[in-house]
CHARMM-style PDB file with segment names, atoms N, HN, CA, C and O in Angstrom:
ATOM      1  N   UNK     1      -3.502  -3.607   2.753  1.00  0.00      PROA
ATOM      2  CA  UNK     1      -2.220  -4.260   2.719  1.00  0.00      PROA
ATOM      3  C   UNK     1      -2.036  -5.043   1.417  1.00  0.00      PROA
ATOM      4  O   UNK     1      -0.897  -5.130   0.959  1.00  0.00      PROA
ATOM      5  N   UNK     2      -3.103  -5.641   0.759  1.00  0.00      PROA
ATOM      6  HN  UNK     2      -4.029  -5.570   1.131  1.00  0.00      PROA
ATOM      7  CA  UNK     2      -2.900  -6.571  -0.463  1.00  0.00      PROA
ATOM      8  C   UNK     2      -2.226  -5.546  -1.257  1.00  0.00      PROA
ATOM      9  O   UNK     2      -1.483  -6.204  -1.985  1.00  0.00      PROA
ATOM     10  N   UNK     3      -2.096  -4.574  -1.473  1.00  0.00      PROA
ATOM     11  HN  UNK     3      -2.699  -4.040  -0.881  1.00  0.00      PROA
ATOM     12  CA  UNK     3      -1.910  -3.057  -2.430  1.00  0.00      PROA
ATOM     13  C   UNK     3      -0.631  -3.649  -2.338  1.00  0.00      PROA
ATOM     14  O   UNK     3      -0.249  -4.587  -3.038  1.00  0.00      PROA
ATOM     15  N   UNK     4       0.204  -2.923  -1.214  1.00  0.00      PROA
ATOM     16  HN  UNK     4      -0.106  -2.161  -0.645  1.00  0.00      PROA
ATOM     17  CA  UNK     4       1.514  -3.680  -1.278  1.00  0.00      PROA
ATOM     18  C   UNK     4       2.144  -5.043  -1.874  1.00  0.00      PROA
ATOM     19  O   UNK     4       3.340  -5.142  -2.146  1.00  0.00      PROA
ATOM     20  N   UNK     5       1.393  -5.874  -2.013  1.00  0.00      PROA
ATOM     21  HN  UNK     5       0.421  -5.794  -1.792  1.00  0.00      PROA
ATOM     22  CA  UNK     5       1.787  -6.985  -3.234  1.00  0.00      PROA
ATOM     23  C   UNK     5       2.050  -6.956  -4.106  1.00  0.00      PROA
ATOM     24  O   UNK     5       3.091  -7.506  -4.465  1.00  0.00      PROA
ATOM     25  N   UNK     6       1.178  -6.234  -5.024  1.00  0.00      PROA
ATOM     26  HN  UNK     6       0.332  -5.787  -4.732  1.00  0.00      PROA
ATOM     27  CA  UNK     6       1.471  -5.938  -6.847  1.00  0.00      PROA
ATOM     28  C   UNK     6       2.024  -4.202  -6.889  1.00  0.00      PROA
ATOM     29  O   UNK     6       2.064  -3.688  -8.007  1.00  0.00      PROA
ATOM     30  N   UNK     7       2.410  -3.400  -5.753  1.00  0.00      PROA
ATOM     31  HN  UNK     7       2.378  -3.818  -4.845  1.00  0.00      PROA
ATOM     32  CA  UNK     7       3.469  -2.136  -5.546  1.00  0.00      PROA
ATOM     33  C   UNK     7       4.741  -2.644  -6.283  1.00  0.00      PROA
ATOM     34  O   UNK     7       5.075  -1.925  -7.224  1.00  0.00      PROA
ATOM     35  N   UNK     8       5.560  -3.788  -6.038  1.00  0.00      PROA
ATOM     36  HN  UNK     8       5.289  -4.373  -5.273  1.00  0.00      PROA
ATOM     37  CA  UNK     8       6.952  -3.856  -7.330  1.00  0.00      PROA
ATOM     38  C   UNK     8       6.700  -3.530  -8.876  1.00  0.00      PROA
ATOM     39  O   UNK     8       7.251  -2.688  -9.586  1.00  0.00      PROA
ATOM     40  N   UNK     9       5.374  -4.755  -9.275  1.00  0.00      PROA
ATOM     41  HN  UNK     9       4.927  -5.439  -8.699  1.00  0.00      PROA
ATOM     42  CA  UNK     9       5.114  -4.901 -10.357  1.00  0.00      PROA
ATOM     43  C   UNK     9       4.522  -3.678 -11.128  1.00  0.00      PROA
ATOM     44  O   UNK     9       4.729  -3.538 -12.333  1.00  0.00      PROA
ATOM     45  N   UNK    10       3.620  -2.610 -10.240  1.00  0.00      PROA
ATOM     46  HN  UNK    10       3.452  -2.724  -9.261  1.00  0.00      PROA
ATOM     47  CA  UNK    10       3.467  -1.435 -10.807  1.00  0.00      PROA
ATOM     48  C   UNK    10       4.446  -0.619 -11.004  1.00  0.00      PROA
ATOM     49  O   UNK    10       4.533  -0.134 -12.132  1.00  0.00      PROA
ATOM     50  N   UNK    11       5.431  -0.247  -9.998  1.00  0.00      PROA
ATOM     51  HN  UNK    11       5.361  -0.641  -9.081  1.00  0.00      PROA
ATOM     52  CA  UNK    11       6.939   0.434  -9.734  1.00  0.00      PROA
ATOM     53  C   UNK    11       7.432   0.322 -11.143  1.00  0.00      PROA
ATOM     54  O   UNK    11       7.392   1.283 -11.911  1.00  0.00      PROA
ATOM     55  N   UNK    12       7.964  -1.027 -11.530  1.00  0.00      PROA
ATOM     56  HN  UNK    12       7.996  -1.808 -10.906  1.00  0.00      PROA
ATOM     57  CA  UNK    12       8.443  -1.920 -12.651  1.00  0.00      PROA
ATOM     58  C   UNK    12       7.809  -1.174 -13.704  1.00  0.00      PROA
ATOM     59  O   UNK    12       8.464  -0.283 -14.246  1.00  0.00      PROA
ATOM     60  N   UNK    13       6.567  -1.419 -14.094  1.00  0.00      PROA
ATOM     61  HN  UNK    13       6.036  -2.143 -13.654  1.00  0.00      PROA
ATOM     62  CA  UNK    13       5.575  -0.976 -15.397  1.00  0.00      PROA
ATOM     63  C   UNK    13       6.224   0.405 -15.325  1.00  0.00      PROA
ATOM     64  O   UNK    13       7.011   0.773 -16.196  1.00  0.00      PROA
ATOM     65  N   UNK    14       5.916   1.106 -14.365  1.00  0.00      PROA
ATOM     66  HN  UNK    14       5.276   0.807 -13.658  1.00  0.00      PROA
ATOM     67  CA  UNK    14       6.036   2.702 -14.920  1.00  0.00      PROA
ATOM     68  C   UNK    14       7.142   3.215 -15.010  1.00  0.00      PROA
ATOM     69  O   UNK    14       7.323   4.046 -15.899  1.00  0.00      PROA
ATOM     70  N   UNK    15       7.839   2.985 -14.420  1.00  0.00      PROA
ATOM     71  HN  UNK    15       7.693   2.309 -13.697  1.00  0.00      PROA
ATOM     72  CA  UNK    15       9.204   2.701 -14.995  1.00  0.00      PROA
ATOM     73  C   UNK    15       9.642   2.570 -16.205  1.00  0.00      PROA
ATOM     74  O   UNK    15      10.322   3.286 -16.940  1.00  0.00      PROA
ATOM     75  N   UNK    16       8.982   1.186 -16.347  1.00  0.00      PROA
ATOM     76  HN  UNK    16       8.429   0.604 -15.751  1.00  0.00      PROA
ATOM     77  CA  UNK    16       9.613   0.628 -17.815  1.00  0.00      PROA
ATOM     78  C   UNK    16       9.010   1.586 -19.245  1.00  0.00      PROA
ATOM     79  O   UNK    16       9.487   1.565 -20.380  1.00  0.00      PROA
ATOM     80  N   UNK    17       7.622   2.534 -18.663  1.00  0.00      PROA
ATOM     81  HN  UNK    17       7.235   2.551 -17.742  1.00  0.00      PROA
ATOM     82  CA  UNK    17       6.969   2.820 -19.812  1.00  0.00      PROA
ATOM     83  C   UNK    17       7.207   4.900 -19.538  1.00  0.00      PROA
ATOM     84  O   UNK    17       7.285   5.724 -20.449  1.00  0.00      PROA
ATOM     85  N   UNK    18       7.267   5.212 -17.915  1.00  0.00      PROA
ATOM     86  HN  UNK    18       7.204   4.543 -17.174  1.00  0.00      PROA
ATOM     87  CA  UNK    18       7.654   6.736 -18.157  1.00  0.00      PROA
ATOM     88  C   UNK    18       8.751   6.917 -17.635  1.00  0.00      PROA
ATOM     89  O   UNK    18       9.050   8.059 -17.284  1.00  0.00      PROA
ATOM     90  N   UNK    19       9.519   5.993 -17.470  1.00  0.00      PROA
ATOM     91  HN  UNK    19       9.276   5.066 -17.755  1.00  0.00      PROA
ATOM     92  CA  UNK    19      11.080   6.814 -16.751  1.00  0.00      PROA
ATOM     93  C   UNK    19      10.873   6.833 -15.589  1.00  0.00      PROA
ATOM     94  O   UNK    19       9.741   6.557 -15.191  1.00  0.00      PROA
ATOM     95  N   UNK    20      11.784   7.125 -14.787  1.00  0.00      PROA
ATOM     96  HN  UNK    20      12.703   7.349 -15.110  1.00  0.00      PROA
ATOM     97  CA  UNK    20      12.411   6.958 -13.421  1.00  0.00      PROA
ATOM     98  C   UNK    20      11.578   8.291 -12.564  1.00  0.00      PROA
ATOM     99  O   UNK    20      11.059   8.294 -11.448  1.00  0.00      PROA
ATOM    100  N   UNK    21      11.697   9.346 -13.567  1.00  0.00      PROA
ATOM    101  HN  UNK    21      12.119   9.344 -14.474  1.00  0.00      PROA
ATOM    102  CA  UNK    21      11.182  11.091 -12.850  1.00  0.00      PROA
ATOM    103  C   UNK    21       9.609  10.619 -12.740  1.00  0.00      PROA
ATOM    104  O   UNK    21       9.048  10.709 -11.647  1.00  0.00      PROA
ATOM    105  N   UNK    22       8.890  10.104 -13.916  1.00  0.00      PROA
ATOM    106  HN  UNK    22       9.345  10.032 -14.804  1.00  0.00      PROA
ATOM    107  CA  UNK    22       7.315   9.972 -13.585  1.00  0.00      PROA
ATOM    108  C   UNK    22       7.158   8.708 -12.668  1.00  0.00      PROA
ATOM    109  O   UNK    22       6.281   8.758 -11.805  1.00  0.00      PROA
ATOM    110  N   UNK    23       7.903   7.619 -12.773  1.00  0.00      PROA
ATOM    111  HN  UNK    23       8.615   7.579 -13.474  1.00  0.00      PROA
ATOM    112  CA  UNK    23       7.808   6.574 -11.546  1.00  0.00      PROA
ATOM    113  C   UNK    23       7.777   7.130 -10.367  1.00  0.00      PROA
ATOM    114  O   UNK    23       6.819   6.855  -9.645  1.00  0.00      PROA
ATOM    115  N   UNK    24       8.846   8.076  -9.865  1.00  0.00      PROA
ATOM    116  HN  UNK    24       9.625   8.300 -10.452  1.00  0.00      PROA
ATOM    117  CA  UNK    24       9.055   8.383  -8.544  1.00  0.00      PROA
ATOM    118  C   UNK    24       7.994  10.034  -8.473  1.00  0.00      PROA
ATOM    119  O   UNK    24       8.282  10.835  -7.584  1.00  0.00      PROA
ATOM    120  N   UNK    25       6.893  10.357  -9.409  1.00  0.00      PROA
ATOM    121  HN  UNK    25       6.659   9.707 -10.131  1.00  0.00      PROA
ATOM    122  CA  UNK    25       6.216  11.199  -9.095  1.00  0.00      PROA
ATOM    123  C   UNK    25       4.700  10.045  -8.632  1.00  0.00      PROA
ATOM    124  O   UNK    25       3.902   9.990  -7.697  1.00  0.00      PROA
ATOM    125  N   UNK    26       4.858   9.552  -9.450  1.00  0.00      PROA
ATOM    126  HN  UNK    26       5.507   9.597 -10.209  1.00  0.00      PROA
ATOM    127  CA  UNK    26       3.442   8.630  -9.512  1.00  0.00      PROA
ATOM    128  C   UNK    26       3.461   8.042  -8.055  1.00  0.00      PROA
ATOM    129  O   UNK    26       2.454   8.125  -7.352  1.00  0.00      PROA
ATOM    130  N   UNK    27       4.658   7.425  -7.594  1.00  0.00      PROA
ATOM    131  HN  UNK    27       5.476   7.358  -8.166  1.00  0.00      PROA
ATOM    132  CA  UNK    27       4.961   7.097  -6.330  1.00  0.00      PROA
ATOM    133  C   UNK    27       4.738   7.781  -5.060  1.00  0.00      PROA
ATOM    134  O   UNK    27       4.452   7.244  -3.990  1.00  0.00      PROA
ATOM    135  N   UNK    28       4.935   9.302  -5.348  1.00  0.00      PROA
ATOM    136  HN  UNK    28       5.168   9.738  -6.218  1.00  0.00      PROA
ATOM    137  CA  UNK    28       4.669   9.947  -4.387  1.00  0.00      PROA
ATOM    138  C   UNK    28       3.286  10.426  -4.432  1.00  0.00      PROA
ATOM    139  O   UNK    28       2.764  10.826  -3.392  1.00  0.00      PROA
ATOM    140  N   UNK    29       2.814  10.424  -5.242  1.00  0.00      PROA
ATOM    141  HN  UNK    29       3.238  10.099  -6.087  1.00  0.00      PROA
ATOM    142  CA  UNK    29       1.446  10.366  -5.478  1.00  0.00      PROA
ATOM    143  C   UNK    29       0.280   9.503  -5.190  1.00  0.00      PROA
ATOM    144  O   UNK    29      -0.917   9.789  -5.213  1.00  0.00      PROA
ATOM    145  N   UNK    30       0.692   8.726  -4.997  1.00  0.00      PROA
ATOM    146  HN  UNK    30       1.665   8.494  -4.978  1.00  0.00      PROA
ATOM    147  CA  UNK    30       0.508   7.216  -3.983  1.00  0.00      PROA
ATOM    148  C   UNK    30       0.354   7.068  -2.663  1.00  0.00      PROA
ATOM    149  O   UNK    30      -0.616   6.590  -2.073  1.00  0.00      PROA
ATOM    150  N   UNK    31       1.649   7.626  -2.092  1.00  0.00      PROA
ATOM    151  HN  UNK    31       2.437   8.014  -2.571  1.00  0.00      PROA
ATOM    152  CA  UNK    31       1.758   7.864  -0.650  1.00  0.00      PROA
ATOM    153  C   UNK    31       0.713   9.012  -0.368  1.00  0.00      PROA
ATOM    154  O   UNK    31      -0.183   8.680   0.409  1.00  0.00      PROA
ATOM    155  N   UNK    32       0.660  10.322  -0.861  1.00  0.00      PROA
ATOM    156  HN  UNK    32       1.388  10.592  -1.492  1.00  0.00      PROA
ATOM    157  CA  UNK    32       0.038  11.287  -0.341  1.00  0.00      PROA
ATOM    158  C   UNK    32      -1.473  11.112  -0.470  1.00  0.00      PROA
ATOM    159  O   UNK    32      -2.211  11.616   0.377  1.00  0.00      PROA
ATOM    160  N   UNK    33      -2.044  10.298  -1.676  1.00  0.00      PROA
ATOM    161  HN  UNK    33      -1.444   9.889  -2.365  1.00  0.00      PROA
ATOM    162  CA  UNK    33      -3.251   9.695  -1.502  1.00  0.00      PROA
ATOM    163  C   UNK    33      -3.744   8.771  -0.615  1.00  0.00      PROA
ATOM    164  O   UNK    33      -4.936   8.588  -0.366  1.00  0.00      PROA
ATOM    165  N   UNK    34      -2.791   8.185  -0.135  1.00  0.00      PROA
ATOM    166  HN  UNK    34      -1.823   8.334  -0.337  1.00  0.00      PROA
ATOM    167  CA  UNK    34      -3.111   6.763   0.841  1.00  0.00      PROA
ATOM    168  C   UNK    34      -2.728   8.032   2.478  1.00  0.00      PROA
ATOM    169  O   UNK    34      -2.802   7.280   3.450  1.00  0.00      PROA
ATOM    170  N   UNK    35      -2.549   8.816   2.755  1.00  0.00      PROA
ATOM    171  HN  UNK    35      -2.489   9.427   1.965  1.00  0.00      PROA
ATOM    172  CA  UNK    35      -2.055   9.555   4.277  1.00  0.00      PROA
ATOM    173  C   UNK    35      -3.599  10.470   3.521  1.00  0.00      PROA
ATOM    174  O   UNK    35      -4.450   9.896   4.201  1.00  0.00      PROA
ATOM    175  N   UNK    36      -3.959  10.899   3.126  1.00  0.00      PROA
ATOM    176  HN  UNK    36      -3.268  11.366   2.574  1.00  0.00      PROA
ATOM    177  CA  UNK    36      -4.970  11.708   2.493  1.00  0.00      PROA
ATOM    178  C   UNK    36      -6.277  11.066   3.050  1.00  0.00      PROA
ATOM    179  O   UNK    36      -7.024  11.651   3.835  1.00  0.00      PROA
ATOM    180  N   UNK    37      -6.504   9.687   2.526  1.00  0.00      PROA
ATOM    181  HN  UNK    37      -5.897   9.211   1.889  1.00  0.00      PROA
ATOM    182  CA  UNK    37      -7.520   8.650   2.763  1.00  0.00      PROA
ATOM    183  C   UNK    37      -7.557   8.525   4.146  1.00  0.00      PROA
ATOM    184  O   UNK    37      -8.602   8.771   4.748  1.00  0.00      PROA
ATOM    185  N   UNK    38      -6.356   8.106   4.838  1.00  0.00      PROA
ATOM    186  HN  UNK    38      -5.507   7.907   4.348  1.00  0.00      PROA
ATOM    187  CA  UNK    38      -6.108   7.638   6.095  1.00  0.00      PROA
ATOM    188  C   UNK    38      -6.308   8.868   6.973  1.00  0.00      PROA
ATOM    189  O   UNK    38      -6.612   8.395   8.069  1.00  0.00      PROA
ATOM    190  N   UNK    39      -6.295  10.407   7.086  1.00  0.00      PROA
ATOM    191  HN  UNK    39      -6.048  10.791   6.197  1.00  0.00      PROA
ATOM    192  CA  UNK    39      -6.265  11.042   7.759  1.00  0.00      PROA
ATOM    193  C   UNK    39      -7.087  11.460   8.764  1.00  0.00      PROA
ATOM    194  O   UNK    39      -6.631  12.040   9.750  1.00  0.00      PROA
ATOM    195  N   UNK    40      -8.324  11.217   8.616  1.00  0.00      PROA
ATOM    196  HN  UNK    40      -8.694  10.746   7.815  1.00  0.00      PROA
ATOM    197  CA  UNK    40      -9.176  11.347  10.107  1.00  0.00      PROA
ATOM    198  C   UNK    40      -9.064  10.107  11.033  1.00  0.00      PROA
ATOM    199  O   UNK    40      -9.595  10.028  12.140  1.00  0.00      PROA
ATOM    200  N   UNK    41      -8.241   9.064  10.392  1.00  0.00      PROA
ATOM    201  HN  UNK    41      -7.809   9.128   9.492  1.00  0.00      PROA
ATOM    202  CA  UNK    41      -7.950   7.619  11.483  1.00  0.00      PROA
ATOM    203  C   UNK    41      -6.337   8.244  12.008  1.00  0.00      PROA
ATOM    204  O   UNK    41      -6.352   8.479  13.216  1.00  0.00      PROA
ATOM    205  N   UNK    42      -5.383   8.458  11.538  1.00  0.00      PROA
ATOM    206  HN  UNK    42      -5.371   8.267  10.556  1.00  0.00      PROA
ATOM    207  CA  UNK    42      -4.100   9.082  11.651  1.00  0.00      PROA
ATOM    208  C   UNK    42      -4.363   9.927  12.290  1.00  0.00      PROA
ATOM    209  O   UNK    42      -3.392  10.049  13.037  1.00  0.00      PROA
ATOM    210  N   UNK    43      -5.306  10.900  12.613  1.00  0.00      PROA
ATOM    211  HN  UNK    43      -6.095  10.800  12.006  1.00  0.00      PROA
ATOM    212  CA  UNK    43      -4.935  12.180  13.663  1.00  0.00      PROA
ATOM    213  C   UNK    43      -5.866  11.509  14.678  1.00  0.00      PROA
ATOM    214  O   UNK    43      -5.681  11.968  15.806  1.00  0.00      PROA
ATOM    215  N   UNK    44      -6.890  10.483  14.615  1.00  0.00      PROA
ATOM    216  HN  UNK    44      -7.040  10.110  13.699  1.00  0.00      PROA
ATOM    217  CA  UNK    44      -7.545  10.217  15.738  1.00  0.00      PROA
ATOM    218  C   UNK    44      -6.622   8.871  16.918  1.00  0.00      PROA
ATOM    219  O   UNK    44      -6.853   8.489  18.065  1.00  0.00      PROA
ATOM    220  N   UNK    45      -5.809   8.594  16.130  1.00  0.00      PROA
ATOM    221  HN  UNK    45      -5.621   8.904  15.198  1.00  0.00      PROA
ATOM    222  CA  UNK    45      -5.131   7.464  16.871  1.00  0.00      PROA
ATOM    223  C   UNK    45      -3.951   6.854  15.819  1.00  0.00      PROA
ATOM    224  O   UNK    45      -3.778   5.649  15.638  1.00  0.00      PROA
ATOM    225  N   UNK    46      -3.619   7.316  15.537  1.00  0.00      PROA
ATOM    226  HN  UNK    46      -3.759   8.295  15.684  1.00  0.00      PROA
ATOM    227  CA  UNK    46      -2.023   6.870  14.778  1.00  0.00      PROA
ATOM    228  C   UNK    46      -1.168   6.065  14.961  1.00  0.00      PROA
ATOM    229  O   UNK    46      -0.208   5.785  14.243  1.00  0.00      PROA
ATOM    230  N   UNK    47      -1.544   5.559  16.151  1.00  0.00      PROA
ATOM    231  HN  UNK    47      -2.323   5.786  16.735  1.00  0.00      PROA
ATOM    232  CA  UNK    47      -0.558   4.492  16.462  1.00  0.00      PROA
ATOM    233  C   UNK    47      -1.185   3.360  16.263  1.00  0.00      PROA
ATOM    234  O   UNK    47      -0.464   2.588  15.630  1.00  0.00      PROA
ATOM    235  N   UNK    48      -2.555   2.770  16.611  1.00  0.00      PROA
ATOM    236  HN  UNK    48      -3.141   3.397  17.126  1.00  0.00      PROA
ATOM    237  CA  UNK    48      -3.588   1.707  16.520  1.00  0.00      PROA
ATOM    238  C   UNK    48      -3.427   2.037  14.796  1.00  0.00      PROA
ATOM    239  O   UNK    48      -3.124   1.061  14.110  1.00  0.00      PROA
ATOM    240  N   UNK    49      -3.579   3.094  14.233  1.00  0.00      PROA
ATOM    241  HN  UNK    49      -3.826   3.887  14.791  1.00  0.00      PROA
ATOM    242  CA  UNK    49      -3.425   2.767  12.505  1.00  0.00      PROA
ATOM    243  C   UNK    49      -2.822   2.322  12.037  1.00  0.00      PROA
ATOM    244  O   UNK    49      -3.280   1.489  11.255  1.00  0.00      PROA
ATOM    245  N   UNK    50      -1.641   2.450  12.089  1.00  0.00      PROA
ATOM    246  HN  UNK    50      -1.269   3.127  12.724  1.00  0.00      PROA
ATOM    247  CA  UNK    50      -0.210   2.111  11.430  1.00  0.00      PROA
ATOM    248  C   UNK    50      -0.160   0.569  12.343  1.00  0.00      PROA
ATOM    249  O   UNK    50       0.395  -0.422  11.870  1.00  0.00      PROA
ATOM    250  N   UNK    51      -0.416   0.568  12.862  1.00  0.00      PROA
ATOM    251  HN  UNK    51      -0.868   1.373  13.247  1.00  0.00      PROA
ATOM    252  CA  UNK    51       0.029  -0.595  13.666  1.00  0.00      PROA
ATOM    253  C   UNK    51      -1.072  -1.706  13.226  1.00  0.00      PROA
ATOM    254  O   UNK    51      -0.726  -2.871  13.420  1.00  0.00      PROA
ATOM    255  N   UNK    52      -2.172  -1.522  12.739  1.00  0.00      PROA
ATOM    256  HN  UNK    52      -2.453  -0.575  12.582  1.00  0.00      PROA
ATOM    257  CA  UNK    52      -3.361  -2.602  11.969  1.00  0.00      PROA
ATOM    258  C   UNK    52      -3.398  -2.492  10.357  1.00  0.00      PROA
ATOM    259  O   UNK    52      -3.635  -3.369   9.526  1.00  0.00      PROA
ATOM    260  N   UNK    53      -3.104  -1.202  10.200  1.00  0.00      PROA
ATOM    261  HN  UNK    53      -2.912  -0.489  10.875  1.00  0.00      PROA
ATOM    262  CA  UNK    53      -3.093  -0.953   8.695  1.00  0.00      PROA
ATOM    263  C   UNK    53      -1.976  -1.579   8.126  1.00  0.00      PROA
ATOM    264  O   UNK    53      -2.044  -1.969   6.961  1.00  0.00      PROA
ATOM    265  N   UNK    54      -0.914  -1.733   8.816  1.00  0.00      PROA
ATOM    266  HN  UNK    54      -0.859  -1.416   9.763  1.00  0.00      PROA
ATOM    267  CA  UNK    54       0.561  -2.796   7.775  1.00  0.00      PROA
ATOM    268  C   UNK    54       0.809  -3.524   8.730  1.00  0.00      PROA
ATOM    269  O   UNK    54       1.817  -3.213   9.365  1.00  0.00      PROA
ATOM    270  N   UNK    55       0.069  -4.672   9.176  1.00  0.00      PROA
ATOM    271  HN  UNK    55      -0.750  -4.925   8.660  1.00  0.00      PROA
ATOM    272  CA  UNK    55       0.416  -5.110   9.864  1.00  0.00      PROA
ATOM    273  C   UNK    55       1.146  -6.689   9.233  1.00  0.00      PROA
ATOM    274  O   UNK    55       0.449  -7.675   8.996  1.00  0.00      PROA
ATOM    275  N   UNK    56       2.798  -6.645   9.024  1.00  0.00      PROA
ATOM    276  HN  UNK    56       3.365  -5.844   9.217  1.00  0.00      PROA
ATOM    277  CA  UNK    56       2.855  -7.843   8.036  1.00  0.00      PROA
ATOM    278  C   UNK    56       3.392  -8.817   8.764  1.00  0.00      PROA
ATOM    279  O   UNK    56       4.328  -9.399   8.217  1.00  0.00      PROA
ATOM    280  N   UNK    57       2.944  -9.349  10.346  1.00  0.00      PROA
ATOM    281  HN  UNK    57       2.184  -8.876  10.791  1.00  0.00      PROA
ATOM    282  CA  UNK    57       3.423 -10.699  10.613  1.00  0.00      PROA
ATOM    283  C   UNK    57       1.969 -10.857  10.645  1.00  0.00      PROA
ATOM    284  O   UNK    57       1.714 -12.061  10.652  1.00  0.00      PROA
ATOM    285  N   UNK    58       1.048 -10.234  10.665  1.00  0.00      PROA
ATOM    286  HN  UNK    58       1.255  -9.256  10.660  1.00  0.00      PROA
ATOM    287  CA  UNK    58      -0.238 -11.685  10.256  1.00  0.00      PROA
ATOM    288  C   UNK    58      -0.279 -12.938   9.138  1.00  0.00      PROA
ATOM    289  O   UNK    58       0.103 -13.019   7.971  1.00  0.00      PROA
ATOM    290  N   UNK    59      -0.682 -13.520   9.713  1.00  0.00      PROA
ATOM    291  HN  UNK    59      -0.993 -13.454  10.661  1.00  0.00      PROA
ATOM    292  CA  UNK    59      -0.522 -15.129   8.615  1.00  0.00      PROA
ATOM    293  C   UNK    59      -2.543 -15.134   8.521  1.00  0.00      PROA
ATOM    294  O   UNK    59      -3.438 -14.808   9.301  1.00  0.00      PROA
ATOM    295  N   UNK    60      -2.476 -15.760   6.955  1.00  0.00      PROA
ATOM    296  HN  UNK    60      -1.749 -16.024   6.321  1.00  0.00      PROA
ATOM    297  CA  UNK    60      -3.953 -16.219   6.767  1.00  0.00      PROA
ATOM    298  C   UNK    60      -3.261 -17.438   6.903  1.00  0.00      PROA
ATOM    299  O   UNK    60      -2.098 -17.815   7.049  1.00  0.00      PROA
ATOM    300  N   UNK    61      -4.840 -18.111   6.763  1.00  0.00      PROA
ATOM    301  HN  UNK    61      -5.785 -17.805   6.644  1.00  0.00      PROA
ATOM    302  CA  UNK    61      -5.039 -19.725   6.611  1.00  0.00      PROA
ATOM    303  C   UNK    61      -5.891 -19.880   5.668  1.00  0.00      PROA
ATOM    304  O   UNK    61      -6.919 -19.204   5.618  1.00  0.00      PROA
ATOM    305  N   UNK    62      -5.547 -20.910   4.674  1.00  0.00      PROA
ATOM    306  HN  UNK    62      -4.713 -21.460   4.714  1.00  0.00      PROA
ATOM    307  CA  UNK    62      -6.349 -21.746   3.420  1.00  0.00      PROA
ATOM    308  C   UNK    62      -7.457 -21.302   3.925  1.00  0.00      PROA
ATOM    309  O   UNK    62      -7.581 -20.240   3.315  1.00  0.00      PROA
ATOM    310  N   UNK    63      -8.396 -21.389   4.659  1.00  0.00      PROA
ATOM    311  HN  UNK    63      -8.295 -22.251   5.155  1.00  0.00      PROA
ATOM    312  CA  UNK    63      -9.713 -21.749   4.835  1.00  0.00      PROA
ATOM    313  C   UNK    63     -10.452 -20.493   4.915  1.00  0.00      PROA
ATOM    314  O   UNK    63     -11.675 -20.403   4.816  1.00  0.00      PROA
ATOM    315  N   UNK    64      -9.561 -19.436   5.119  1.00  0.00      PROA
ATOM    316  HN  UNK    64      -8.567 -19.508   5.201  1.00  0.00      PROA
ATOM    317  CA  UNK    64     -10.091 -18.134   4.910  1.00  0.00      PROA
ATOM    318  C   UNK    64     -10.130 -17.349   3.147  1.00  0.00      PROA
ATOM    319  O   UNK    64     -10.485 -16.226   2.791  1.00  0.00      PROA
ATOM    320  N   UNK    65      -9.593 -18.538   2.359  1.00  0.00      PROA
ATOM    321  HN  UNK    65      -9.304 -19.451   2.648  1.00  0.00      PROA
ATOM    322  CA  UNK    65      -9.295 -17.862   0.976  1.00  0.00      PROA
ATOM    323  C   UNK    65     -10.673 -18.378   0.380  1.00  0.00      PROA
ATOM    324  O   UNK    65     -11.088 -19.427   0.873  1.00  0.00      PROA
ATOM    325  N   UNK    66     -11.425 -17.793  -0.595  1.00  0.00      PROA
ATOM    326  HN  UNK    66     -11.089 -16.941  -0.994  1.00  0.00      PROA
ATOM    327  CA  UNK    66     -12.422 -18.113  -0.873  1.00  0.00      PROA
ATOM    328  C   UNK    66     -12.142 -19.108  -2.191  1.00  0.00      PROA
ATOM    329  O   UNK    66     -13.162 -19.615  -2.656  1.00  0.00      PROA
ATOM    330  N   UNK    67     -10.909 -19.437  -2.830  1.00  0.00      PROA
ATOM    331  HN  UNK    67     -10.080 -19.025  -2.452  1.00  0.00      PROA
ATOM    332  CA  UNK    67     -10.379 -20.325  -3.611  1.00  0.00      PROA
ATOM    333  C   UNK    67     -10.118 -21.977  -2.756  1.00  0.00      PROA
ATOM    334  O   UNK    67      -9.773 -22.920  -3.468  1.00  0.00      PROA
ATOM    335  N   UNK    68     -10.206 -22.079  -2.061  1.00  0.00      PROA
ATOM    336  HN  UNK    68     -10.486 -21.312  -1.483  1.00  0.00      PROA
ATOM    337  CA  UNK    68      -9.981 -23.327  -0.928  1.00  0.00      PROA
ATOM    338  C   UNK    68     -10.876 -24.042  -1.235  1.00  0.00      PROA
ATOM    339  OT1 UNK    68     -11.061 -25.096  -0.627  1.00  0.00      PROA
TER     340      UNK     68
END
């Protein structure tokens, strides 16, 4: 899930440096690597995946950051 954090700021870069056609290839290139990775958890239970793998109402707490 941290991946998804700095996903704008990469979007942005490649963009800014190959155009819109290699952004949105690189992008999909992204997705099909990450369902690629994920695929023996995705066909074994797909719903428990998706459902732990992005899971974005979890909250940390300070005390779990190793900067605290």
């Amino acid at each position: 899930m941290h991946v998804l954090l700095f996903l704008p700021a990469l979007l942005l870069n490649l963009n800014y440096h190959f155009g819109i056609v290699k952004t949105i290839l690189s992008f999909l290139f992204l997705v099909v690597m990450q369902v690629i990775l994920g695929l023996e958890w995705i066909l074994h239970n797909s719903e428990s995946y998706f459902g732990r793998a992005y899971e974005f109402g979890r909250g940390f707490d300070y005390y779990e950051s190793k900067n605290w």
